[in-house]
C-alpha positions in Angstrom: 111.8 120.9 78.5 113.1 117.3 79.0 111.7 115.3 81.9 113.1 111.7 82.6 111.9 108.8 84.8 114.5 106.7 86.1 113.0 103.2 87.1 114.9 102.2 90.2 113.5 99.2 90.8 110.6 99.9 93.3 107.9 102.6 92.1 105.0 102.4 89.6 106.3 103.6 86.2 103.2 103.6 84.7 101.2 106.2 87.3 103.8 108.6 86.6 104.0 108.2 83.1 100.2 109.1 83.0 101.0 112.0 85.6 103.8 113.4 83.1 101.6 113.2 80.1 98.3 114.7 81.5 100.4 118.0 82.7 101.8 117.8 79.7 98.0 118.8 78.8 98.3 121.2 81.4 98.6 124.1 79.0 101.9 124.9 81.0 100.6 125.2 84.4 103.4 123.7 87.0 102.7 121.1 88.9 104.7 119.2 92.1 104.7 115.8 92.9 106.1 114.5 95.7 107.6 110.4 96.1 110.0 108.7 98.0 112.7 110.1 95.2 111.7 113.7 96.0 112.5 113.6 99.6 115.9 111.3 98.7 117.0 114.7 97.2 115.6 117.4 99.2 117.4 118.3 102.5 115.0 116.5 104.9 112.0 114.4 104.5 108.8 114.5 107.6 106.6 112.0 106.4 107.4 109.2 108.7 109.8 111.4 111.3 112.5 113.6 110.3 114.9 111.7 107.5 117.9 113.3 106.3 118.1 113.4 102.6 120.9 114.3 100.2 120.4 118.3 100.3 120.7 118.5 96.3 117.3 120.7 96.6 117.2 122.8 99.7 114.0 122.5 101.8 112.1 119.9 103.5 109.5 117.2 102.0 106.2 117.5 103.8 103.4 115.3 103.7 100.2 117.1 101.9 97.7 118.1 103.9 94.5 119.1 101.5 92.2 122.0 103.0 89.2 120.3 102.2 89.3 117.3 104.5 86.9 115.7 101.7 89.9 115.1 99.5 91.9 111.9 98.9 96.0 112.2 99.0 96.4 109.4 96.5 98.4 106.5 98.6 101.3 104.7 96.5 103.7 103.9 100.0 104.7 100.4 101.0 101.8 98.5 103.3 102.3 95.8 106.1 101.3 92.1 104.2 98.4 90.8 106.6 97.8 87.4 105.0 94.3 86.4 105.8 95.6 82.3 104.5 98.3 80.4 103.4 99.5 81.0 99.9 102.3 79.3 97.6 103.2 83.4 96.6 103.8 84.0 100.4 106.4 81.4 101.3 109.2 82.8 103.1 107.2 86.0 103.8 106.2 87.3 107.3 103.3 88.9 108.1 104.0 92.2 108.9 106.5 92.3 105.8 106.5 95.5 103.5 105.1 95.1 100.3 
């Protein structure tokens, strides 16, 4: 199997490289992950309304619900910047900007 992570400029390379390498420890159980890229080419995407995606997989991207309310969905979306003070790394940048 070949697997190939294209860096397109805004995602964390390194948490899927770690991702990739422990299923490759997992002793060839399948596993899903879902990201921004997935719902690009899947026919729809819900996770913030109904997006329309490039229909290169058939089906819909749905945001995971655990059954066990206890568990964490890891979060790796964009966040509103609420700056709590005025910083040289913030000029030009709005609160409420996407980071």
């Amino acid at each position: 199997m070949r697997v190939a992570i294209v860096d397109f400029g805004s995602g964390n390379l390194r948490s899927a490289s770690r991702a990739l390498e422990r299923a490759a420890r997992g002793r060839g159980v399948p596993f899903l992950g879902i990201c921004v890229g997935a719902q690009l080419l899947a026919t729809r995407g819900t996770e913030h309304g109904t997006t329309p995606g490039l229909d290169w997989i058939p089906g819909e991207c749905l945001r995971l619900a655990p059954a066990d309310p206890g568990l964490k969905v890891p979060h790796m979306g964009w966040n509103e910047l609420v700056p709590c003070r005025a910083h040289p790394l913030l000029d030009g940048i709005g609160a409420g900007a996407h980071a």
